[in-house]
PyMOL commands that place a pseudoatom at each C-alpha (Angstrom):
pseudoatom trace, name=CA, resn=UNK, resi=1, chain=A, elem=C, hetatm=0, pos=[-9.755, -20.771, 38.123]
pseudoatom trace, name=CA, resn=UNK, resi=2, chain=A, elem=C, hetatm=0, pos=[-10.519, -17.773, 35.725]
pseudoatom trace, name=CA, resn=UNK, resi=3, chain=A, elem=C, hetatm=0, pos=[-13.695, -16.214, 35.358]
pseudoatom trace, name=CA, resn=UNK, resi=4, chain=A, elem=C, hetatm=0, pos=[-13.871, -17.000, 32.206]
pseudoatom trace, name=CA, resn=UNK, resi=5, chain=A, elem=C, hetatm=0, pos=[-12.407, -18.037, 28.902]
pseudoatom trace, name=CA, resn=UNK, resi=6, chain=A, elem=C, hetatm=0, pos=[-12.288, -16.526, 25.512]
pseudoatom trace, name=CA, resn=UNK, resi=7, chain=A, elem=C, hetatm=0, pos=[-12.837, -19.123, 22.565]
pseudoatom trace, name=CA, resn=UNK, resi=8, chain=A, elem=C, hetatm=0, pos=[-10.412, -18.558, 19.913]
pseudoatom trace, name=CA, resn=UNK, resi=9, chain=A, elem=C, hetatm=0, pos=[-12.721, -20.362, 17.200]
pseudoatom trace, name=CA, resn=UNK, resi=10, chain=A, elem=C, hetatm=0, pos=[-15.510, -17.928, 18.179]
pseudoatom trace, name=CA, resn=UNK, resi=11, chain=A, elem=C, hetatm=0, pos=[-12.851, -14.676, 17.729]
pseudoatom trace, name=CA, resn=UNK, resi=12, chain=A, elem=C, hetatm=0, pos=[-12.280, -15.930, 14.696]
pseudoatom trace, name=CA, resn=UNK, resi=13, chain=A, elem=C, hetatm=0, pos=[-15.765, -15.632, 13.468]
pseudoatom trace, name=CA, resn=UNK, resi=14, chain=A, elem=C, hetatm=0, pos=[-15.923, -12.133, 14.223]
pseudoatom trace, name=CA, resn=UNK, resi=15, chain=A, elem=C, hetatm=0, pos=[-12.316, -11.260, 12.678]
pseudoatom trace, name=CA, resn=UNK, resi=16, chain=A, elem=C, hetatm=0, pos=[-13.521, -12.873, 9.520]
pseudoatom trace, name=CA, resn=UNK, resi=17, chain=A, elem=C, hetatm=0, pos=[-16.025, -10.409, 9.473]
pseudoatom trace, name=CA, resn=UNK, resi=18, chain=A, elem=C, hetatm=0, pos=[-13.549, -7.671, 9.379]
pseudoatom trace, name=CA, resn=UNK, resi=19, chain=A, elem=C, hetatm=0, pos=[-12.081, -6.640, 5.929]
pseudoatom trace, name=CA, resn=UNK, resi=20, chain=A, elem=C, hetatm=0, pos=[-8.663, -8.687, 5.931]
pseudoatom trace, name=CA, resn=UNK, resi=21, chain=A, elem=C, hetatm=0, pos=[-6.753, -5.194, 5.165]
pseudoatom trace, name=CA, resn=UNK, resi=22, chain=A, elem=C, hetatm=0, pos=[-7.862, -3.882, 8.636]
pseudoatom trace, name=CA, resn=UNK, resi=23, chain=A, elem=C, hetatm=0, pos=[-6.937, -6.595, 10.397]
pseudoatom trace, name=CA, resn=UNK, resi=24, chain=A, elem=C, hetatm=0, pos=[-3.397, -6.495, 8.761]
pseudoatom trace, name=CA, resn=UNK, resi=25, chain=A, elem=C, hetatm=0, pos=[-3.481, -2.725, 10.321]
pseudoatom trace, name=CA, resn=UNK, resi=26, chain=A, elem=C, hetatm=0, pos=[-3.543, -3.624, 13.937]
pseudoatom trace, name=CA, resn=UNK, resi=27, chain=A, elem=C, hetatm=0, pos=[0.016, -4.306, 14.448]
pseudoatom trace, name=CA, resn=UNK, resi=28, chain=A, elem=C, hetatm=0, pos=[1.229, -1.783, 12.421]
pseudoatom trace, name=CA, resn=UNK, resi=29, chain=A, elem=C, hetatm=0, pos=[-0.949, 0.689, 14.421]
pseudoatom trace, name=CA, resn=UNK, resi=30, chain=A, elem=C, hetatm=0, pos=[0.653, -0.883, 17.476]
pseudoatom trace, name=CA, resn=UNK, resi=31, chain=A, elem=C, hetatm=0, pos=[3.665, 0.124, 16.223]
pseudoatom trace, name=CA, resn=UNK, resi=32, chain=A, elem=C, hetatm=0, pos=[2.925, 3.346, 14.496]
pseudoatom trace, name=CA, resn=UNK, resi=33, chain=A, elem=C, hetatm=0, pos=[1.930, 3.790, 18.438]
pseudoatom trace, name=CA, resn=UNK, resi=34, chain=A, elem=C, hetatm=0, pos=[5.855, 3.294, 19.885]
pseudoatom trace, name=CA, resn=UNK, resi=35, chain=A, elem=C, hetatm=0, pos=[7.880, 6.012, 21.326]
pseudoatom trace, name=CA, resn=UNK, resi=36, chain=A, elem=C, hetatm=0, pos=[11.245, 5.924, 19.088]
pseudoatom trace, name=CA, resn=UNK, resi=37, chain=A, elem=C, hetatm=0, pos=[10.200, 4.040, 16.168]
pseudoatom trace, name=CA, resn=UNK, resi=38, chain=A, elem=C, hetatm=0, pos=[11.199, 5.131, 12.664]
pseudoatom trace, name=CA, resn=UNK, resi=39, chain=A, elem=C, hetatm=0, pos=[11.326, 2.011, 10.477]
pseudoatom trace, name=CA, resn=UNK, resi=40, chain=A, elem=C, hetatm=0, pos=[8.230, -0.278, 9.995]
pseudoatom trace, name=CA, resn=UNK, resi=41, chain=A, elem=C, hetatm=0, pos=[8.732, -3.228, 7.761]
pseudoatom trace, name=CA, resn=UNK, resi=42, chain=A, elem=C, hetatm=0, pos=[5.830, -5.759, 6.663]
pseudoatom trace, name=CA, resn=UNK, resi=43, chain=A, elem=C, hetatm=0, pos=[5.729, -8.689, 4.780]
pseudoatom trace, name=CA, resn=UNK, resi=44, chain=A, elem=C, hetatm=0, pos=[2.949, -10.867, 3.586]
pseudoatom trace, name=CA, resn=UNK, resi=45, chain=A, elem=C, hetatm=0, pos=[4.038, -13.524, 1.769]
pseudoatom trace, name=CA, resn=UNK, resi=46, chain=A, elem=C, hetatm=0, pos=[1.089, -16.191, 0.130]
pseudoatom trace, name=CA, resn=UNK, resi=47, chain=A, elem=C, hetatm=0, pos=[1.814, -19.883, 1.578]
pseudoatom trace, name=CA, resn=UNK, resi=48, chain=A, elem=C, hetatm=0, pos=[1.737, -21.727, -1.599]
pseudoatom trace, name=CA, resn=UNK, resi=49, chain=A, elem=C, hetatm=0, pos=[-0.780, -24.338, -2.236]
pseudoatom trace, name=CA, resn=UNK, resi=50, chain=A, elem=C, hetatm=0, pos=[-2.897, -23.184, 0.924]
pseudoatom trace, name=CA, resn=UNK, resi=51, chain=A, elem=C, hetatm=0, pos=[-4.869, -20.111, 1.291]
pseudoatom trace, name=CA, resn=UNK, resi=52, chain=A, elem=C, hetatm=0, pos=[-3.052, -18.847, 3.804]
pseudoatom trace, name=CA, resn=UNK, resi=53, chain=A, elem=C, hetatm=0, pos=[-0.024, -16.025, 4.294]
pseudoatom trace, name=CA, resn=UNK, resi=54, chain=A, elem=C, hetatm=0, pos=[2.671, -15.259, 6.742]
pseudoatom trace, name=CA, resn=UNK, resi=55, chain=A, elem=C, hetatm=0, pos=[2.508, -12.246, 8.076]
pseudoatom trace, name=CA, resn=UNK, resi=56, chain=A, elem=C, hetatm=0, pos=[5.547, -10.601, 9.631]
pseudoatom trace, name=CA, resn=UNK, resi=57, chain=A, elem=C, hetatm=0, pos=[5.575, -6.603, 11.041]
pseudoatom trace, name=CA, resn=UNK, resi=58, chain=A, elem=C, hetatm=0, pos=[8.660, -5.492, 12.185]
pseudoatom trace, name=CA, resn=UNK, resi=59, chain=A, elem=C, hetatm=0, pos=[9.818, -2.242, 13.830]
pseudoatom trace, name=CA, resn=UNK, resi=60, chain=A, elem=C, hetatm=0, pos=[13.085, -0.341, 15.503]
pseudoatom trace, name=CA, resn=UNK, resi=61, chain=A, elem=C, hetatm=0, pos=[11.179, 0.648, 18.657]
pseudoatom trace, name=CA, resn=UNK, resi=62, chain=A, elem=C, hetatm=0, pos=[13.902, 0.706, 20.917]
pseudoatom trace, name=CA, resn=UNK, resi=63, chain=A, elem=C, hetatm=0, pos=[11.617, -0.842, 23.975]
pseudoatom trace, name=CA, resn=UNK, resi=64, chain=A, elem=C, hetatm=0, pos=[10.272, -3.689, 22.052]
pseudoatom trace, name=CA, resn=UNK, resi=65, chain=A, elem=C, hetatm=0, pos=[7.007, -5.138, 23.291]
pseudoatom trace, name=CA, resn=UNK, resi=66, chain=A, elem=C, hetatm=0, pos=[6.419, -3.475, 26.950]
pseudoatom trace, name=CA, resn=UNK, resi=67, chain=A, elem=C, hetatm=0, pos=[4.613, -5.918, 28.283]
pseudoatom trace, name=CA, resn=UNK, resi=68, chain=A, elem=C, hetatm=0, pos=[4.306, -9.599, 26.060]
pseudoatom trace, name=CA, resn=UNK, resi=69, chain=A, elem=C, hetatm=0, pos=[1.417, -10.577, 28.450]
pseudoatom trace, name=CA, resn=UNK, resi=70, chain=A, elem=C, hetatm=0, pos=[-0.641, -7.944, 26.368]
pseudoatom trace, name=CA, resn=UNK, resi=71, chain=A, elem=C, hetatm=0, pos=[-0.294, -9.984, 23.788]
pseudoatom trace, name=CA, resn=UNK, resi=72, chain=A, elem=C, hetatm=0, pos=[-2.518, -12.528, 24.716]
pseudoatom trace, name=CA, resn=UNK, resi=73, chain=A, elem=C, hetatm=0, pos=[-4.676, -10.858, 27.721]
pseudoatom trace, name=CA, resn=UNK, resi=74, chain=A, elem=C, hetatm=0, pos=[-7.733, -8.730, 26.508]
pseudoatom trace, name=CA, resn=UNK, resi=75, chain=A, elem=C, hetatm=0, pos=[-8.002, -5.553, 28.238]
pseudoatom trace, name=CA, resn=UNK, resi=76, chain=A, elem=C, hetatm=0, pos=[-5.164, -5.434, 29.960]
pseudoatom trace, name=CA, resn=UNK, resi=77, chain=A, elem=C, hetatm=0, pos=[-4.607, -1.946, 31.180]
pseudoatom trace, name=CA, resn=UNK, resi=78, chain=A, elem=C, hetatm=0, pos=[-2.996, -0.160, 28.526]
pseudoatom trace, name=CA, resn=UNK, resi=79, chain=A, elem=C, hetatm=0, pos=[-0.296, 2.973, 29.155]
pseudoatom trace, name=CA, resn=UNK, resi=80, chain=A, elem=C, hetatm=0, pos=[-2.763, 4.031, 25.413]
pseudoatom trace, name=CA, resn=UNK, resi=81, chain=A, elem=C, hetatm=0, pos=[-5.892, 4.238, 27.562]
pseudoatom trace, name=CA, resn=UNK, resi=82, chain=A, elem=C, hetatm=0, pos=[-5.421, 8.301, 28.531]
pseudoatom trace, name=CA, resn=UNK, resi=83, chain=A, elem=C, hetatm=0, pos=[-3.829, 9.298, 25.000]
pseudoatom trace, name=CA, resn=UNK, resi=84, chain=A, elem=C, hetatm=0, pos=[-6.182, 10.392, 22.143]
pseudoatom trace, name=CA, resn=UNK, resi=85, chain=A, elem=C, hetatm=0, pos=[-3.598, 10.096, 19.447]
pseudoatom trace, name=CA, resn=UNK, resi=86, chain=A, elem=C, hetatm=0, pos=[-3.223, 6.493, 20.046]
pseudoatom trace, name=CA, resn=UNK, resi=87, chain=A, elem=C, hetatm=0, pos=[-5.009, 3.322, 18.809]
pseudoatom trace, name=CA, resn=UNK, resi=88, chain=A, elem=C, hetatm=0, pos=[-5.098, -0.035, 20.842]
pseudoatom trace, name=CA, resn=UNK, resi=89, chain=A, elem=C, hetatm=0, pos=[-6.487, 1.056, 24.595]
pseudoatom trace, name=CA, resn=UNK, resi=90, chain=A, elem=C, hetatm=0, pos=[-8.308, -2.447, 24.563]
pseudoatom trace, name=CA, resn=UNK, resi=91, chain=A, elem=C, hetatm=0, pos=[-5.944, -5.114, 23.638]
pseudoatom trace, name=CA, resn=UNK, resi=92, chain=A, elem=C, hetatm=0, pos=[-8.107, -6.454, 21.221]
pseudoatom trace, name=CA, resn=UNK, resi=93, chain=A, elem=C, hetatm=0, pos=[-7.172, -6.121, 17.737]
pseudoatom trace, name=CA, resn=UNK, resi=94, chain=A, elem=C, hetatm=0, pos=[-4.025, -8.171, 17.182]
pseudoatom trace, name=CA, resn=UNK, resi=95, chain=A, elem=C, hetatm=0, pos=[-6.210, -10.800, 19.094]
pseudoatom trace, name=CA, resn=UNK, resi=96, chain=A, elem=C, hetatm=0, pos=[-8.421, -10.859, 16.533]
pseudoatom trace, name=CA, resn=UNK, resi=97, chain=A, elem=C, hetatm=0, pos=[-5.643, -10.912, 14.229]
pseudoatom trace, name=CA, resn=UNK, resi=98, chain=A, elem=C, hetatm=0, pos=[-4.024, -14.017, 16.262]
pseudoatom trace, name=CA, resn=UNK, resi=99, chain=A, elem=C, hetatm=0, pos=[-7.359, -15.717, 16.520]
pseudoatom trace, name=CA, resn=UNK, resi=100, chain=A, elem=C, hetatm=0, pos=[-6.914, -16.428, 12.534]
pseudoatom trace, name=CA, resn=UNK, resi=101, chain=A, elem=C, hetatm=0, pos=[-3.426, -17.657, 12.897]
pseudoatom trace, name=CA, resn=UNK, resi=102, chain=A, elem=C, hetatm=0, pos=[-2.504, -20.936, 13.051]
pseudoatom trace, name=CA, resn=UNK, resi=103, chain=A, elem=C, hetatm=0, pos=[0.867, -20.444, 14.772]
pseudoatom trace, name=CA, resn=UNK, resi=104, chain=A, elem=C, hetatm=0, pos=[2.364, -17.058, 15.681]
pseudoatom trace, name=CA, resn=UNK, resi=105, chain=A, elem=C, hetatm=0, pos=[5.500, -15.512, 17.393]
pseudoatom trace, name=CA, resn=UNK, resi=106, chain=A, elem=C, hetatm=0, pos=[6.611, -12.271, 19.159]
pseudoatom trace, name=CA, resn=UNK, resi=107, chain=A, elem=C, hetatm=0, pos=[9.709, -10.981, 20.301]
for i in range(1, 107): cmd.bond("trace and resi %d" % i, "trace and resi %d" % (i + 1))
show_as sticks, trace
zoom trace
């Protein structure tokens, strides 16, 4: 059993308090953050008739994602934690960005 549980409804809450343009940030940070990477590309495309958007950020990191549990574990430890110059030492942001989703992928 787990200690507890994060509710994804309640995350939600508090990303919609967050300017939409900072939350679109987090996962280009967390790539800005890669060792190797030299091409980010982002799209955000309006789903029409809904008012929603797909959101897709792309990079050439040649490690990809180190460690996909991070992607949906809050404060993991993160390799980030000891470096100044990098963002994302909690594990936090893209989950507030996921919380808003209502489907997402990662490769």
């Amino acid at each position: 059993m787990n200690w507890f549980d994060v509710d994804r409804v309640g995350l939600s809450k508090q990303a919609d308090a967050i300017p939409k343009g900072r939350l679109i940030a987090e996962p280009i940070q967390n790539a800005l953050d890669e060792v190797g990477v030299s091409r980010i590309e982002i799209t955000l495309v309006p789903v029409p008739g809904r008012p929603l958007a797909d959101l897709t950020v792309e990079d050439d990191g040649p490690e990809g994602f180190r460690d996909l549990s991070h992607a949906y574990t809050l404060y993991a430890p993160s390799y980030k934690r000891g470096n100044p110059e990098q963002r994302g030492k909690f594990n936090l942001g893209e989950k507030m960005v996921l919380s808003l989703c209502e489907s997402a992928t990662g490769e």
